[in-house]
C-alpha positions in Angstrom: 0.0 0.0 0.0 1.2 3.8 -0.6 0.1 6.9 1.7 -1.1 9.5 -0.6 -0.7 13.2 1.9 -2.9 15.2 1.2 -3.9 15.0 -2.6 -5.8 18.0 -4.2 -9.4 17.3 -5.1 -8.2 16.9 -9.3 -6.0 13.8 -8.1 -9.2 12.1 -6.1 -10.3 10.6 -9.6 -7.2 8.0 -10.2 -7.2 7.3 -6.1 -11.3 5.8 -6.3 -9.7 4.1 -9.6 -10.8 0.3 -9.0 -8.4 -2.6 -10.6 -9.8 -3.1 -14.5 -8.7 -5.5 -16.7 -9.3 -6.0 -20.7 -12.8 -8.4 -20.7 -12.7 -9.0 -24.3 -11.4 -11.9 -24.2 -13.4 -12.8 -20.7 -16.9 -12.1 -22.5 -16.0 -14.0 -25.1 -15.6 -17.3 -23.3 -17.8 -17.0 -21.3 -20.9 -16.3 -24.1 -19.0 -20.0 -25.7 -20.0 -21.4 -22.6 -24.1 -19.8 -22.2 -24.4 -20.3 -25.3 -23.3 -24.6 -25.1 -25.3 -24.6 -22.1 -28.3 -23.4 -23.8 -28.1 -26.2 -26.3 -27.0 -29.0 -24.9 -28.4 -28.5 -21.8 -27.3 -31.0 -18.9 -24.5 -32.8 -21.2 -22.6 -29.6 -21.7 -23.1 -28.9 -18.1 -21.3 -32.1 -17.2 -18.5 -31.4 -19.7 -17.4 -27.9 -18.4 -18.0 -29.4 -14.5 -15.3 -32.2 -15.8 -13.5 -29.3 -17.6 -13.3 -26.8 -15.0 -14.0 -28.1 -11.5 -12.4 -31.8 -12.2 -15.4 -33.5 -10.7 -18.3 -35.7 -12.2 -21.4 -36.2 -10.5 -23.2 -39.5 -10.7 -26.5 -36.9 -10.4 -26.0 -33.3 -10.7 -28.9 -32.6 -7.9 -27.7 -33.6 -4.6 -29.9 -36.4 -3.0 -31.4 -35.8 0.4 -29.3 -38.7 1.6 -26.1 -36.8 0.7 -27.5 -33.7 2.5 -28.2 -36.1 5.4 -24.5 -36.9 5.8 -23.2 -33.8 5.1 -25.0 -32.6 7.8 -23.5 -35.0 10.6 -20.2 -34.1 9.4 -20.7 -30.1 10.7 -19.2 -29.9 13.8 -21.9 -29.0 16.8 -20.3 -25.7 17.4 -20.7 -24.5 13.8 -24.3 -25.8 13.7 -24.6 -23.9 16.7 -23.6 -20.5 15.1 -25.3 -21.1 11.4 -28.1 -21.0 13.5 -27.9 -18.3 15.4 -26.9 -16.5 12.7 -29.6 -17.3 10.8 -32.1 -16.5 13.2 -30.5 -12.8 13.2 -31.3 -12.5 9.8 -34.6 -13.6 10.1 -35.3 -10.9 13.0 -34.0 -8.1 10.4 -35.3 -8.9 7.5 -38.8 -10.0 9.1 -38.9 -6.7 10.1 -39.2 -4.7 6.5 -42.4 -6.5 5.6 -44.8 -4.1 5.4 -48.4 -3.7 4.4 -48.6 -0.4 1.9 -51.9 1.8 2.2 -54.7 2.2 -0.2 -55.0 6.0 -1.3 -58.0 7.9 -2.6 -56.2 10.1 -5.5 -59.2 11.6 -6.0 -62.7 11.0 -5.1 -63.6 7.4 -6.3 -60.1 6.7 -7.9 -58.5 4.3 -5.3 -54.6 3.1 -5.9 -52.7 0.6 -4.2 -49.5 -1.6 -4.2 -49.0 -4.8 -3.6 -45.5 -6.8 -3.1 -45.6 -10.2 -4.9 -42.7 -12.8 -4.6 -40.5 -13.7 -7.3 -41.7 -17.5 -7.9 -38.4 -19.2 -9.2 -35.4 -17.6 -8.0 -31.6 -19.2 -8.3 -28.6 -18.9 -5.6 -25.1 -19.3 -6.5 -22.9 -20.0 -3.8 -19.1 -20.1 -4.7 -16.9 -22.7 -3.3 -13.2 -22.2 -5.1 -11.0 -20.9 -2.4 -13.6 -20.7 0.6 -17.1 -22.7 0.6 -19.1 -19.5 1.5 -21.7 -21.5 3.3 -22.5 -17.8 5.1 -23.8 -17.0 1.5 -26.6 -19.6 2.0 -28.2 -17.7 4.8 -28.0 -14.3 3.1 -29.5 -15.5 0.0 -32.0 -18.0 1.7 -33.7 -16.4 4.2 -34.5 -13.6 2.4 -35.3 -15.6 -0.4 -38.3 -18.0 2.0 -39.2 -15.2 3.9 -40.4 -13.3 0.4 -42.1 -16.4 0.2 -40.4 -17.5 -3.4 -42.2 -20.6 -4.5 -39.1 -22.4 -6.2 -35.6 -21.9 -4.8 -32.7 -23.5 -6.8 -29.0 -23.5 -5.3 -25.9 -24.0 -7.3 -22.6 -24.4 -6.0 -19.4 -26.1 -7.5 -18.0 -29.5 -6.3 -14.9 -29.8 -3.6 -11.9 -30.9 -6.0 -10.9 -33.0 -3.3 -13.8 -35.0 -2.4 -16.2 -34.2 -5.7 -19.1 -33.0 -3.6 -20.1 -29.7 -2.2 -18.9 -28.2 1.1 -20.4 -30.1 3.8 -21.0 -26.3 6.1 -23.1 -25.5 2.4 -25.2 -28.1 2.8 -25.7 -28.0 6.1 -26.7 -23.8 5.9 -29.1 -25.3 2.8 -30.4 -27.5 5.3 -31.5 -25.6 8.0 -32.9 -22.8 5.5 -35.5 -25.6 4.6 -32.9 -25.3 0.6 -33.5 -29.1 -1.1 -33.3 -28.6 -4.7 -29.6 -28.5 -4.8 -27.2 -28.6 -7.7 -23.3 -29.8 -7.8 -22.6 -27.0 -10.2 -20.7 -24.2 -10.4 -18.9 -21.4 -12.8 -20.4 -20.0 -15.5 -22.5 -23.5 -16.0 -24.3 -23.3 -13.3 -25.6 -19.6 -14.5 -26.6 -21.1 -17.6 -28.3 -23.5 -16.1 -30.4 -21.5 -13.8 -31.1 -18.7 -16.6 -31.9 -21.0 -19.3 -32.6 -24.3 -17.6 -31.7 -28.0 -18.4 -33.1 -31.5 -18.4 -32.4 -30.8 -14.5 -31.9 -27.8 -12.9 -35.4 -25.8 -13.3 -35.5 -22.3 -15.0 -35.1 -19.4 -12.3 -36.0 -15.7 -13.4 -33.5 -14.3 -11.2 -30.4 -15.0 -10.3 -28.5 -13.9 -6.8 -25.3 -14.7 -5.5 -21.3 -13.3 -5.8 -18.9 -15.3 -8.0 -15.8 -14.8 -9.7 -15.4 -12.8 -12.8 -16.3 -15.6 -15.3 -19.7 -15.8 -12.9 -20.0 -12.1 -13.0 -19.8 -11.8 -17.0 -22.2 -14.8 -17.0 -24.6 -13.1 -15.3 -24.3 -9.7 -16.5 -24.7 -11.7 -20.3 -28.0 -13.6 -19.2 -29.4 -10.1 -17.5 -29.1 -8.6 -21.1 -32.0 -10.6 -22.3 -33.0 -13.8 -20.6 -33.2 -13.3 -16.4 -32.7 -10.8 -13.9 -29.8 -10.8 -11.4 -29.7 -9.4 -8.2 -27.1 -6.4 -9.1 -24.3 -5.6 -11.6 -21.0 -6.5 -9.3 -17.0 -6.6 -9.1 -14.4 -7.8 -6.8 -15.2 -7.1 -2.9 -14.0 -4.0 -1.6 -13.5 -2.0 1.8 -13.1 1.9 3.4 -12.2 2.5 6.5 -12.7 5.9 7.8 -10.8 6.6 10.8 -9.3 8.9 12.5 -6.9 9.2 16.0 -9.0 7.4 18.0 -9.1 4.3 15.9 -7.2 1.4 17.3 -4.3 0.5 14.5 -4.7 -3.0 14.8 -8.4 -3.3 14.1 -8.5 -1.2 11.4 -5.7 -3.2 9.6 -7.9 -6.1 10.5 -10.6 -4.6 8.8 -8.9 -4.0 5.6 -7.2 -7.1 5.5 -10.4 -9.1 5.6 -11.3 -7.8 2.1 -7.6 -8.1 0.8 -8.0 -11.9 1.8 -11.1 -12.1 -0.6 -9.0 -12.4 -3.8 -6.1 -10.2 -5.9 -8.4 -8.0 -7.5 -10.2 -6.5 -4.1 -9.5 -3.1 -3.0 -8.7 -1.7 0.3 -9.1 1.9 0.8 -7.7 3.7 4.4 -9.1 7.5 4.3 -7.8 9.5 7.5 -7.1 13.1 8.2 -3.9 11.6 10.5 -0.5 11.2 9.3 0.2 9.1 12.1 -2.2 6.6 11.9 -1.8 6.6 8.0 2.0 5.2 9.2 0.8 2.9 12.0 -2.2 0.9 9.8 0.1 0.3 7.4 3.1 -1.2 9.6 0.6 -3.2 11.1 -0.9 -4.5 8.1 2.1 -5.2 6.6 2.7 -7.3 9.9 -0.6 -9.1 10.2 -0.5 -9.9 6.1 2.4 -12.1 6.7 0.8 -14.0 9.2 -2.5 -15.1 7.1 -2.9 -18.2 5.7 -4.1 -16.2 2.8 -1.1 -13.7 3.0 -0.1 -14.0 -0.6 -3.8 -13.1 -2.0 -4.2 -10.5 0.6 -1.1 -9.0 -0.5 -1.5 -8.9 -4.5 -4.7 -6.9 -3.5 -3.1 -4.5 -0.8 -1.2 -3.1 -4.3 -4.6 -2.4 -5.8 -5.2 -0.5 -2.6 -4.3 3.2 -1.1 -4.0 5.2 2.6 -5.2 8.5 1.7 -4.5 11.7 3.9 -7.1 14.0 3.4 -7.0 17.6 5.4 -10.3 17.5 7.2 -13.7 16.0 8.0 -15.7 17.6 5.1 -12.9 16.2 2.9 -13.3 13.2 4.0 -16.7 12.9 3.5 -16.7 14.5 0.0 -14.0 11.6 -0.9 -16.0 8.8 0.3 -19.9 9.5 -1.1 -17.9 10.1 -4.4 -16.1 6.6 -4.3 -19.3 5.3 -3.0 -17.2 1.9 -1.2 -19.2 -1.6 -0.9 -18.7 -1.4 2.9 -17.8 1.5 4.7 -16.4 1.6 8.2 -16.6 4.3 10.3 -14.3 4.2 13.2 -13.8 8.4 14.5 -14.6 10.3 17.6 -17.9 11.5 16.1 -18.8 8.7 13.9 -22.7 9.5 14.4 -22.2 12.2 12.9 -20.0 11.5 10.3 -23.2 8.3 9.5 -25.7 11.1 9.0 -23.6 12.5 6.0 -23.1 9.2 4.2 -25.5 9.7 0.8 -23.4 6.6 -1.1 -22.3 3.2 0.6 -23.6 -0.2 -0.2 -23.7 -1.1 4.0 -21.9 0.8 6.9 -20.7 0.0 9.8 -20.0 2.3 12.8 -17.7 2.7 15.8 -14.0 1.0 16.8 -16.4 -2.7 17.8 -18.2 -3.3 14.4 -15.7 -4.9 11.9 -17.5 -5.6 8.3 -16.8 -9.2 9.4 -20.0 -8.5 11.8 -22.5 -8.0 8.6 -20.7 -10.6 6.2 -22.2 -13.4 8.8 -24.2 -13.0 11.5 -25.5 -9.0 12.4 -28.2 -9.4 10.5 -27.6 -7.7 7.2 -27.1 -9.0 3.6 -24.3 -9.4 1.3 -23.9 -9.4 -1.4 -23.7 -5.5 -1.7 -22.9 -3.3 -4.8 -19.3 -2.9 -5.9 -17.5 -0.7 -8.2 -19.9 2.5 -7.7 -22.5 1.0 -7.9 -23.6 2.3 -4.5 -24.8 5.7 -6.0 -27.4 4.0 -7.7 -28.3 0.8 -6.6 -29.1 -1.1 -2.8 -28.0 -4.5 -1.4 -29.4 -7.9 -1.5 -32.7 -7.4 0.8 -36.1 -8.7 1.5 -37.1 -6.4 -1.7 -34.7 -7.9 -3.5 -37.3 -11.1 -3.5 -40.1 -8.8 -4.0 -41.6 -7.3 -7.3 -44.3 -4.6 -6.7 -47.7 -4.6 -8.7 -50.0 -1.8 -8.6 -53.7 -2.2 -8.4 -56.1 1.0 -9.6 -59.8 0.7 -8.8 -61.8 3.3 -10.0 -65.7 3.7 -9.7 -68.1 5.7 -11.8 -67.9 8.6 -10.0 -64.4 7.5 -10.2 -64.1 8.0 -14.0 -66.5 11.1 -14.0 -64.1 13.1 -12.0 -60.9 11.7 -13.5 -62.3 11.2 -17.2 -61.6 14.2 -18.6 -58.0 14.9 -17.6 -57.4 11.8 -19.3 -59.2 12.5 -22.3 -57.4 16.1 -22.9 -53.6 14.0 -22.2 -54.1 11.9 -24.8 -55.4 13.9 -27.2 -52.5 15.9 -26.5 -50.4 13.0 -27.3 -51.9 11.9 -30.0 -52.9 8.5 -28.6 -56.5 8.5 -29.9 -57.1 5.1 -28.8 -56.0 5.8 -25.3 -58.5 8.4 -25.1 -61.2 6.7 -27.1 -60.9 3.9 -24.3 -61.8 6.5 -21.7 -64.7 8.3 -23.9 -66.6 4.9 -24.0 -67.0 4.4 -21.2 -68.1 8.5 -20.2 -71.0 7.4 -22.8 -71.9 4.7 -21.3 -72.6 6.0 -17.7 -74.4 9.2 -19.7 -76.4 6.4 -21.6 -77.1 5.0 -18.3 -78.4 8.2 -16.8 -80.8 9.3 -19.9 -82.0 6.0 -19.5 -82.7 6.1 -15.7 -80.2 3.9 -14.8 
């Protein structure tokens, strides 16, 4: 990592730079493989699972016997904390269901909204380096508590033993998750976005991945499903300032470092001398992760930058707009207020990121790359599509008739009004009639 003292505001631009790399090449491959998928449906899936993840399923959905065993090899004390974890997410995400009003727009005119679930939705949960069995919860809770009718999880086999992650299964398990799929990579998008002989079409698809799984998603969202958000690698600021304690904040940003090569880790301060501490200490702790040598490709993606005050500091962090934001000052409450762009925050010297990744109550996955200025996390809406309902009475169209009539005329959409103009007849008919 390199300190960057006090930049002036024209240099901010190449310090929120994320790590980008040419994806022509990456698109390309990965269309090759949607594409096979598409038409060959569960032979191709096999052949790229044999391919890529050097493993070959008797069945590609995972029996309940298998989920069964996996289950007894969990050891009692993770059980024991999948669970409690997952009953945290329930308690927050319970909480945003909500009943939306009717409103009278006008006398007679009467509109409402109503949240629907999303019937068929798809998980992927990545296994590669780390089985992210926490994943399973985010996803899964949400996903039952929206009341989705169909819920398909994906997620690659172990090269070791062929199968998936025991601790996946297990979280699968207990979220009440059986149609299950050894599949992963780009094939398992496929699969989910254009179904096979079977894994069951989804029409939208959650989960964090790796760039291949990314691109595969982003392709399928241009014209066959929906995906939960556009995303990139994981990513962390940490706003501090001489109160924060050294070691915890190199913590923090080493426990997006560890994610993979192409995370970023951001350290924004308006103190010299903490600038120097963190990044002693993280040096220090790097070496003594199992992951050190990923956490350290990505520490020279990432950047300690001075900045000269509070307001500074503020400006710099809505406009990089960071997946997860840390706030760990003096006045961090206030500092909270003035965040407008941050995909989920966490306050005070006692709250790593660590907290929402498994068991606080929150959901990843969370938007990377910017996207924070425009778009939320995984949530209970996430699950959700709204309909609106109109009901509208005679009176209704009486009072409201007209202004419709003189739009569309105005528009030109004849038909539009013409559909209104009947019916105005009609109740006039009515009324000469003594109806």
């Amino acid at each position: 990592m390199k300190i960057y003292q006090y930049p002036d505001r024209a240099e901010w631009p190449s310090l929120m730079r994320r790590p980008v790399s040419d994806r022509t090449a990456l698109y390309g491959t990965v269309s090759a493989i949607l594409d096979q998928v598409r038409r060959c449906g569960d032979e191709a899936v096999r052949e790229y699972t044999r391919r890529f993840d050097g493993a070959e399923p008797a069945l590609l959905q995972v029996s309940a016997a298998e989920i069964q065993a996996a289950a007894a090899q969990v050891p009692d004390s993770l059980k024991k904390a999948v669970v409690r974890a997952k009953q945290n997410i329930e308690a927050f995400h319970s909480a945003q269901r909500r009943e939306l009003p009717r409103v009278e727009t006008m006398p007679g005119v009467v509109c409402w909204q109503k949240a629907l679930p999303i019937e068929k939705v798809g998980l992927y949960i990545p296994g590669g380096t780390a089985p992210l069995f926490s994943t399973v919860l985010m996803l899964a809770v949400p996903a039952r508590l929206a009341g989705c009718r169909e819920i398909v999880l994906c997620s690659p086999a172990d090269r070791r033993t062929g199968q998936i992650h025991p601790a996946v299964l297990y979280a699968a398990q207990v979220c009440g998750i059986d149609k299950i799929f050894c599949i992963g990579g780009v094939q398992a998008i496929a699969a989910m976005a254009y179904g096979t002989e079977s894994v069951p079409r989804v029409y939208k698809i959650f989960g964090p991945g790796n760039q291949y799984v990314m691109a595969a998603k982003q392709l399928v969202s241009m014209e066959d499903t929906a995906i939960d958000m556009p995303a990139g690698p994981s990513e962390v600021e940490v706003l501090a300032d001489e109160t924060a304690s050294v070691p915890f904040v190199a913590a923090d940003l080493l426990s997006q470092a560890e994610h993979g090569p192409d995370s970023q880790v951001l350290l924004v301060t308006d103190s010299p001398k903490l600038a120097q501490a963190v990044m002693d200490e993280t040096r220090s702790q790097c070496e003594a992760l199992p992951r050190h040598e990923i956490a350290a490709k990505a520490l020279e993606n990432s950047r300690i930058i001075v900045l000269k005050n509070r307001q500074d500091m503020m400006d710099f962090t809505n406009e990089y707009a960071p997946e997860h934001l840390i706030i760990s000052t003096r006045d961090y409450a206030d500092l909270a207020a003035q965040v407008r762009n941050a995909g989920s925050v966490f306050l005070g010297n006692y709250a790593p990121e660590s907290a929402g990744d498994y068991a606080s109550g929150t959901t990843p996955p969370r938007p990377t790359k910017g996207y924070a200025k425009a778009y939320s996390g995984v949530s209970l809406d996430s699950f959700l599509k709204k309909t609106t309902f109109q009901e509208i009475s005679a009176e209704g169209l009486r009072g409201i008739g007209g202004i419709i009539e003189e739009m569309a005329a105005n528009e030109q959409l004849f038909a539009h009004k013409n559909a209104v103009t009947l019916r105005l007849a009609s109740l006039t008919d009515n009324t000469d009639n003594g109806k």
